[in-house]
Legacy VTK file of the C-alpha trace (Angstrom):
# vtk DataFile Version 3.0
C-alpha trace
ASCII
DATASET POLYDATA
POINTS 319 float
13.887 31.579 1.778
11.504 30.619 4.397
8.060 29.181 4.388
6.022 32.046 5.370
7.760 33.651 1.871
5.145 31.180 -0.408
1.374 32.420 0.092
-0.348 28.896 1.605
-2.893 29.195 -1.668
-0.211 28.847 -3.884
1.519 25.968 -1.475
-1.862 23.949 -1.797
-2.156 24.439 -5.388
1.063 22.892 -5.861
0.459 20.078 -3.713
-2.428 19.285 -5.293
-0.680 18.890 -8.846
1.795 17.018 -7.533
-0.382 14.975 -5.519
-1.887 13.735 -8.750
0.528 13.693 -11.070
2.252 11.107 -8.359
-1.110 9.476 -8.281
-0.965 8.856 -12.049
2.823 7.525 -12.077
1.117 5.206 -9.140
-1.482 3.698 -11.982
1.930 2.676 -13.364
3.258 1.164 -10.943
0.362 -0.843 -9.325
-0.122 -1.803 -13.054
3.891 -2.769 -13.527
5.238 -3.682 -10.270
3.872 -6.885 -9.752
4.272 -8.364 -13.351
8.000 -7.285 -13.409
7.843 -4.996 -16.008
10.536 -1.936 -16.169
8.096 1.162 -14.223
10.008 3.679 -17.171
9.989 2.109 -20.215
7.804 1.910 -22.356
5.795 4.720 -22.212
2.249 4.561 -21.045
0.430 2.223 -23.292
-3.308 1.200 -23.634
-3.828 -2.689 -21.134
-6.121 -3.107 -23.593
-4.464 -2.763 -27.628
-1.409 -1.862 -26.654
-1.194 1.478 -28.481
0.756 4.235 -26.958
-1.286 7.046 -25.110
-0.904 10.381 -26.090
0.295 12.771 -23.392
-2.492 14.796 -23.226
-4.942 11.633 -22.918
-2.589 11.075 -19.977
-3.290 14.263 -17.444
-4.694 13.060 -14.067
-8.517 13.361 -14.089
-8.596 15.335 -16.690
-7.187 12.622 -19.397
-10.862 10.002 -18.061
-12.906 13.171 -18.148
-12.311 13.948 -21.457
-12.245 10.610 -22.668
-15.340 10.061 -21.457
-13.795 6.838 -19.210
-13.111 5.154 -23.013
-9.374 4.765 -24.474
-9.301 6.651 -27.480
-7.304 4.156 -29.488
-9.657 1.239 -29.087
-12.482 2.593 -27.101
-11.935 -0.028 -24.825
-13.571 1.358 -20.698
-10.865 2.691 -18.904
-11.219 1.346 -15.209
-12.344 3.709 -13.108
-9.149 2.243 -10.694
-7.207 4.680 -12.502
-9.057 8.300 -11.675
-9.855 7.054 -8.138
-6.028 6.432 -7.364
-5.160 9.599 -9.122
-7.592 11.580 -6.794
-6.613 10.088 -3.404
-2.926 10.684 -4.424
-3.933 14.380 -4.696
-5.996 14.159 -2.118
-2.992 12.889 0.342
-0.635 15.537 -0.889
-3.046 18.424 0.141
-3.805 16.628 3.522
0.121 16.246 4.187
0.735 20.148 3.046
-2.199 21.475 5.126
-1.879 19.414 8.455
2.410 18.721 8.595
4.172 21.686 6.559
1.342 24.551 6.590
1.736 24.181 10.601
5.239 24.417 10.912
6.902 27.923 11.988
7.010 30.455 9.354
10.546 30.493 9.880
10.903 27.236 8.412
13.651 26.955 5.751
11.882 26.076 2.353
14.058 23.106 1.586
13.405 21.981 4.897
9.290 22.136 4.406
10.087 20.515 1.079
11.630 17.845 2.131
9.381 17.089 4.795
6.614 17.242 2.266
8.306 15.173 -0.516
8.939 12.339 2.225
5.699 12.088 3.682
3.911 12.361 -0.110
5.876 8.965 -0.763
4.895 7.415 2.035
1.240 8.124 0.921
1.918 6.628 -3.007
4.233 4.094 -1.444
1.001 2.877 0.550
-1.676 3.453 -2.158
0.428 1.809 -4.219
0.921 -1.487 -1.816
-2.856 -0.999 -0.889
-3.619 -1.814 -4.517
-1.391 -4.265 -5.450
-2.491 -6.735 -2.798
-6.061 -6.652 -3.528
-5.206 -7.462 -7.244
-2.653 -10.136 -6.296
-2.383 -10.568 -2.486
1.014 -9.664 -2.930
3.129 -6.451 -1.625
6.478 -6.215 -2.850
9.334 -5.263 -1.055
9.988 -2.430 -3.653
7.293 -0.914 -1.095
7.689 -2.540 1.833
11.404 -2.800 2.562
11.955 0.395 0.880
9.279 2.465 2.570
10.398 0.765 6.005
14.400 2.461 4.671
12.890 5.682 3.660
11.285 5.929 7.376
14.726 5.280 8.941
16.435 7.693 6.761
13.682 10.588 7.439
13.782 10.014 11.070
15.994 12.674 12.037
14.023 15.628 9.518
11.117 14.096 11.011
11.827 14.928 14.751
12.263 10.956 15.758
14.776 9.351 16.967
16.702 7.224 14.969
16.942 4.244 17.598
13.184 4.476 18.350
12.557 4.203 14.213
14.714 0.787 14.120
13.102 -0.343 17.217
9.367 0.361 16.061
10.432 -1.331 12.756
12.029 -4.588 14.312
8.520 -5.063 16.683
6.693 -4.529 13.621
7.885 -7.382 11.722
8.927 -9.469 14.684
4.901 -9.636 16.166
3.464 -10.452 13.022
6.016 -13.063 12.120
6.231 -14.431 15.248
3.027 -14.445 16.422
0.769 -14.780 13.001
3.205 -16.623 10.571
4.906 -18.685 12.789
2.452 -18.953 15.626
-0.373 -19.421 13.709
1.068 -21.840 11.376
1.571 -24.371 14.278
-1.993 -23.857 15.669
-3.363 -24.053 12.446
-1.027 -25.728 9.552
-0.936 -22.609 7.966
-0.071 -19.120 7.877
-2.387 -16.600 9.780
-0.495 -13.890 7.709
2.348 -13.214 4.948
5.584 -12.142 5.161
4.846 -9.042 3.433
2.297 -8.210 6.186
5.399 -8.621 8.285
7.671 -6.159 6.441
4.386 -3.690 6.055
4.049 -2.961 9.811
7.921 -3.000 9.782
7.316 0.266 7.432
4.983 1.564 9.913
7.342 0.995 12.881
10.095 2.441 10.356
7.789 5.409 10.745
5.871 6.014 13.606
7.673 3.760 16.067
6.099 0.526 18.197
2.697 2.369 19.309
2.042 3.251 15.562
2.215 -0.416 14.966
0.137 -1.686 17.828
-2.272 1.207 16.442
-2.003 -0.051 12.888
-2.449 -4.112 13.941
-5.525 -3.159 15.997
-7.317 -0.667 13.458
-6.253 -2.649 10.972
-8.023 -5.965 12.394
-11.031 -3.743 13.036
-11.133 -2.402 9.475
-10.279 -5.871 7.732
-13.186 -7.621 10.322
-15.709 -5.143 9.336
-15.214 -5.549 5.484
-14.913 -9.462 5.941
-18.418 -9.434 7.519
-19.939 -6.662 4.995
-18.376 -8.890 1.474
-19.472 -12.229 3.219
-23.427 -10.772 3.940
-23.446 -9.204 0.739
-22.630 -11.813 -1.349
-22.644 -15.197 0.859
-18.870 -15.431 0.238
-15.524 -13.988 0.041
-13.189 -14.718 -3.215
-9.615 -14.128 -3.958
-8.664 -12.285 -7.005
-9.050 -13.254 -9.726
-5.008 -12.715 -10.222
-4.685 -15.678 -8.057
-6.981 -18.128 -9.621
-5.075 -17.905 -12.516
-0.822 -17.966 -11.439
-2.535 -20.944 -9.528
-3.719 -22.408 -12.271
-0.871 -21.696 -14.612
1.199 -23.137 -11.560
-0.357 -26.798 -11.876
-0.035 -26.621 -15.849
3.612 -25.994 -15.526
3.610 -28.666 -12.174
1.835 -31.630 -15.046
4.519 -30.495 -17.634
7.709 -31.474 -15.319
9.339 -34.857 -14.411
11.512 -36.155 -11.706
13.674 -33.679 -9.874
12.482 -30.548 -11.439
8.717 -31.572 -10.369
9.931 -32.430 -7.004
11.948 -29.240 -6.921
8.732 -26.859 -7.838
6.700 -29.098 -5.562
8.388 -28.047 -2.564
8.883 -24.507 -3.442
5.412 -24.064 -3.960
4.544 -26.080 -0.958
5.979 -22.666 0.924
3.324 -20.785 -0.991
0.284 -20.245 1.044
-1.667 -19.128 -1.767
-0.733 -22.351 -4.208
-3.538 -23.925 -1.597
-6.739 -23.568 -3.267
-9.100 -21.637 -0.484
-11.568 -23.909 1.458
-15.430 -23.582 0.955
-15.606 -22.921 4.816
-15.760 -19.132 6.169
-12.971 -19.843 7.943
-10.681 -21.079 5.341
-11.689 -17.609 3.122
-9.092 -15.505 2.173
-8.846 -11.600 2.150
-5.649 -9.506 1.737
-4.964 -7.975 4.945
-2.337 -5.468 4.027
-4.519 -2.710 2.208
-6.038 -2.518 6.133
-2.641 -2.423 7.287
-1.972 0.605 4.665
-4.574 2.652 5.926
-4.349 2.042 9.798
-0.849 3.448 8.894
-2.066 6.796 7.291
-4.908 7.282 9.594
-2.301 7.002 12.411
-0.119 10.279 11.150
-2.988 12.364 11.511
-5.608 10.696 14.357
-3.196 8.268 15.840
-1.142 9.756 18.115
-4.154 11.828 19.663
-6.973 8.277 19.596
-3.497 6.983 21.670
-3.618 9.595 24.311
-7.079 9.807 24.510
-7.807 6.437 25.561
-4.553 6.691 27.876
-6.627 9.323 29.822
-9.508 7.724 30.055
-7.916 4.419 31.476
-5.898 6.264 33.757
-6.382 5.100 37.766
LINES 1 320
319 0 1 2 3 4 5 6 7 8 9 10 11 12 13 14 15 16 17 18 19 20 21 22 23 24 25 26 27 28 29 30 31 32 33 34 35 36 37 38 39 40 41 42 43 44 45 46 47 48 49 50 51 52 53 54 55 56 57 58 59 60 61 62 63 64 65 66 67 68 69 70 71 72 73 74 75 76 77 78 79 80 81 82 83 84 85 86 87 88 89 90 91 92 93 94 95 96 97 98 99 100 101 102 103 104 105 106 107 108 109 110 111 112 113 114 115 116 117 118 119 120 121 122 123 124 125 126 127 128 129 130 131 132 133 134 135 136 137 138 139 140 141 142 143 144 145 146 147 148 149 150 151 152 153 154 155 156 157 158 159 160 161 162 163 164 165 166 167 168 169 170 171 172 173 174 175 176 177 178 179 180 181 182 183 184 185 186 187 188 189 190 191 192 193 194 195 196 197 198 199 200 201 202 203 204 205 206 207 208 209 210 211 212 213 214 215 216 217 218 219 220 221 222 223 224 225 226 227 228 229 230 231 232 233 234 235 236 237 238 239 240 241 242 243 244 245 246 247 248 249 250 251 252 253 254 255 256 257 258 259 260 261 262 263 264 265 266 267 268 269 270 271 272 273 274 275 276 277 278 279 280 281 282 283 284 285 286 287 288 289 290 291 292 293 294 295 296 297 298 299 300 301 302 303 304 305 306 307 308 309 310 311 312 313 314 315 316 317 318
């Protein structure tokens, strides 16, 4: 069977469901990943009591809607986090079937259109996902990093790019922020410009969409993250880490004041490697913002506007 054989209404409809239903198992994860609990078991439960959620209190969108954005066990608000990550996962999966597999030749095989969908909608909750996490905890695991960055190289060929230039885009993604932000800035500075997980993100991008898509990803992502530092600091006269933070910090220092000798010593210096043990300075320079979820979306903007902003400006700087 080939693609032209599914009408593109019905193609769209499907994308759409899927698109949220991955949106919703995102909730879980964002929710999951970064506490270490198991993303399958148990089921969905209430943050607030606990109590297991029915399954029809669980459909994307619909579930908050009728709930009237209260849990039904303890009535407890339900975020409004949760319905906006469910919509932009549909949202992605309709923008990846219209723009990548809707435009491919009728001919197409159907598995092959699949596939190419299936890859590029986990790239999307990979990335919402990652976006997420770090503003909650200024943290992006490797779960998503690494293993977006692998799911890149192993797409490559179904994706029409060249193996070699998918390890090479990936290696000067996490080579220029390492070298040049981690390391670099750490001897200018004393400290780390960036994380290692901003490292391995634009290694996910290069993974992807080779070394311009990280050079497009590092500049519109420093544009992005500029413009948001300047809008949060006018706004409100500062810029604050989550809240997350403040309190593994804190829970850091009780267990530091609980420990003698060589296990205190021990901690001491692992946590001296830990940029974010260091309590933020009052200065506007010493602020801290999580740069990946700029990173995230610099990387999804590229796969549709990317490649053409690229050329664009390559014509208009031409001699």
């Amino acid at each position: 069977m080939a693609l032209a054989d599914f009408p593109p209404v019905f193609l769209l409809v499907l994308a759409g469901m899927l698109g949220l239903l991955f949106g919703s198992f995102a909730n879980v994860v964002i929710y999951r990943l970064p506490r270490g609990e198991n993303l399958a078991y148990p089921a969905s439960h209430c943050p607030a009591c606990g109590a297991p959620i029915k399954p029809y209190h669980n459909l994307p969108l619909l579930g908050f809607l009728w709930l009237r954005g209260r849990a039904s066990c303890c009535k407890a608000p339900i975020p409004w986090r949760y319905p906006t990550v469910e919509l932009l996962g549909g949202l992605w999966s309709l923008a990846v079937m219209r723009a990548l597999v809707l435009d491919l030749p009728g001919a197409t095989p159907i598995w092959k259109a699949g596939l190419l969908f299936a890859v590029y909608l986990a790239l999307g909750v990979m990335l919402l996902c990652a976006i997420f996490i770090d503003l909650d905890h200024m943290l992006l695991p490797d779960a998503l990093t690494l293993g977006g960055a692998a799911l890149g190289l192993i797409s490559a060929p179904l994706r029409g790019q060249p193996l070699l230039g998918s390890a090479l885009g990936a290696g000067v993604g996490f080579v220029v922020v390492w070298l040049l932000f981690v390391e670099g800035y750490r001897l200018l500075r004393g400290f780390p410009g960036m994380g290692l997980g901003d490292a391995k993100l634009l290694a996910l991008t290069g993974a992807w969409f080779g070394w311009r898509g990280v050079l497009f990803a590092l500049l519109a992502g420093s544009v992005l993250g500029t413009l948001t530092f300047i809008a949060v600091y006018a706004a409100r006269g500062r810029v604050e880490e989550p809240e997350s933070v403040t309190r593994d910090r804190e829970e850091l220092e009780q267990e530091l004041e609980r420990l003698t000798g060589e296990e205190r010593a021990a901690l001491e210096r692992e946590l001296a490697k830990d940029p974010l043990f260091q309590k933020p300075g009052s200065g506007l320079g010493q602020a801290r913002l999580a740069f990946g979820p700029f990173l995230a979306v610099a990387t999804l903007a590229y796969l549709f506007v990317g490649p053409a902003l690229i050329e664009e400006y390559l014509l208009l700087t031409a001699p």
